[in-house]
N, C-alpha and C positions, 0 to 999 in steps of 0.2 A: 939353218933351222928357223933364224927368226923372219926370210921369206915367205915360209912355206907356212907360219902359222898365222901374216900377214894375207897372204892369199886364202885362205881357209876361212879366215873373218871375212874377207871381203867374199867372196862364195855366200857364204850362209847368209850375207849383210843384202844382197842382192837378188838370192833365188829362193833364200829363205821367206823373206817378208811378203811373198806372194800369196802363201798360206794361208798367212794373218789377214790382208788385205781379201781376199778371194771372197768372200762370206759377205764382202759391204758390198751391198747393192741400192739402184734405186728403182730398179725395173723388178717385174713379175711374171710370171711364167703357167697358162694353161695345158694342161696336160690330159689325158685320158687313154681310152680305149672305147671301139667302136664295134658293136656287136649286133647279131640280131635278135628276134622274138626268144628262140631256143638257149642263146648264150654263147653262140658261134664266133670267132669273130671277124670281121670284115675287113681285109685290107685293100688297097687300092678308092678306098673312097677320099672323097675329094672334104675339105673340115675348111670353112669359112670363120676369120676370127675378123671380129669388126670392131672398133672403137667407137662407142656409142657417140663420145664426146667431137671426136674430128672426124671420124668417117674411114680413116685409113682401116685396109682390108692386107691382111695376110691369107693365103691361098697354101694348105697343105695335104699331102696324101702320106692317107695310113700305111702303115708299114707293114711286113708280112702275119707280125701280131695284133695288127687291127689299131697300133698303139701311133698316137700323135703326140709334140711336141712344140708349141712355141711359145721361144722364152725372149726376153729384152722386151718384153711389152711394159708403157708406162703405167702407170699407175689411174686406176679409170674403173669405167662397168662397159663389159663386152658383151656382142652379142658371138653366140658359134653356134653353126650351121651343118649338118653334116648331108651329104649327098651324093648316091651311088646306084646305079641303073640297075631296077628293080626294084625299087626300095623306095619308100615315100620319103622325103624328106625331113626332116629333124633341127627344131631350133630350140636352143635355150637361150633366154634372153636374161638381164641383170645379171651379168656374174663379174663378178666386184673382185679388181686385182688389186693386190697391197704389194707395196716394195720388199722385195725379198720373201717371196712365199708361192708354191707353188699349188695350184687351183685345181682341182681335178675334176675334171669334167666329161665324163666317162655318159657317153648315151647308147642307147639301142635304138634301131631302125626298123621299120615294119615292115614287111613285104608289101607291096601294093599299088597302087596307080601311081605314076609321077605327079599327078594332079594333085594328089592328097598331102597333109603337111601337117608333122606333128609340134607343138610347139610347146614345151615347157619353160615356165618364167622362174627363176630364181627365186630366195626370198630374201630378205636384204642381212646377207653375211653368211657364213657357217658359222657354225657354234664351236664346232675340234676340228682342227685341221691334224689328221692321221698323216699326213706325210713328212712334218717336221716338228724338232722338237726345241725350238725355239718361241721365246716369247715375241713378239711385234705389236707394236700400236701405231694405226697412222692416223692423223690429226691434219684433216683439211684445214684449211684456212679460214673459214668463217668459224671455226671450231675455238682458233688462235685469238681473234679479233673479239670473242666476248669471253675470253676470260679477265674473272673481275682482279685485278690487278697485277695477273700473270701474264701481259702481252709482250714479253721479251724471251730471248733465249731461256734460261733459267725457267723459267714457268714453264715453257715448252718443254724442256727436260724432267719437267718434275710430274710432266703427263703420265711418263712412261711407268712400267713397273720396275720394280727392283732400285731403283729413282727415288731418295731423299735428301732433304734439305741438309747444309754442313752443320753437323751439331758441336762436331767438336775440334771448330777452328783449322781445320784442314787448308791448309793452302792450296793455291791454284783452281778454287773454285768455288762454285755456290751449292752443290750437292754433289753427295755420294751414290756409288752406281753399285747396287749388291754389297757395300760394306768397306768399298775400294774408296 
């Protein structure tokens, strides 16, 4: 008996903490659907995702719901592209990935000469992100470097929400997270 409840911790200790862990990320993930003028939507077109910053290009095709997918992207402002014979081409450019949140980025595509090229710019952030219900703040580094006397860990943490200072001698650290 006392194997079996030895193995059973070890079980949960090993496959369970995936769970908990699964949810930390430090990549981000664009997402959408690809339609046209009507609301149709388009699969087999071809979804150009670029990193404004290095240049690397991910190359994906829509699925039979018009829907695209690509996630483990670092944290950055992308450009994505979309491109399908008959169809003018479609860019939107600035869209701003944060670690762990996924960006939706859903365009439509015009009928018309391949010459032609529609190009929507982002604006710098969303305001709701309707796809998750989590808090996140991300905090560049020039962000870090002029805070006035918070340039360590602790300050960094005290960015965040739900993030305050240990009021009531709390061990093991300099702030509370939600009340924990």
């Amino acid at each position: 008996m006392k194997n079996k409840t030895i193995i059973a911790i070890l079980f949960l200790v090993l496959f369970g903490a995936n769970i908990f862990v699964s949810g930390q990320t430090i990549n981000g993930t664009i997402i959408g659907t690809v339609t046209d003028a009507a609301g149709a939507v388009i699969p087999g077109a071809n979804v150009i995702v670029r990193d404004n910053n290095t240049g690397y290009q991910r190359t994906l095709i829509t699925d039979e719901n018009g829907r695209y997918r690509s996630a483990g992207l670092s944290v950055g402002v992308y450009t994505v592209r979309i491109e399908k014979a008959g169809f003018a081409p479609t860019v939107r450019t600035n869209v701003s990935i944060n670690a762990g949140t996924e960006t939706d980025v859903s365009l439509s595509l015009q009928a018309g000469d391949v010459q032609a090229e529609v190009v929507v710019t982002a604006t710098e952030g969303e305001l709701l992100d309707t796809t998750q219900s989590q808090v996140i703040k991300t905090v560049d580094q020039v962000k870090i470097l002029e805070l006035p006397g918070r340039n360590n860990l602790n300050g960094l943490a005290l960015l965040n929400p739900g993030v305050v200072p240990n009021q009531n001698n709390r061990p093991g650290s300099g702030f509370a997270v939600n009340g924990n």
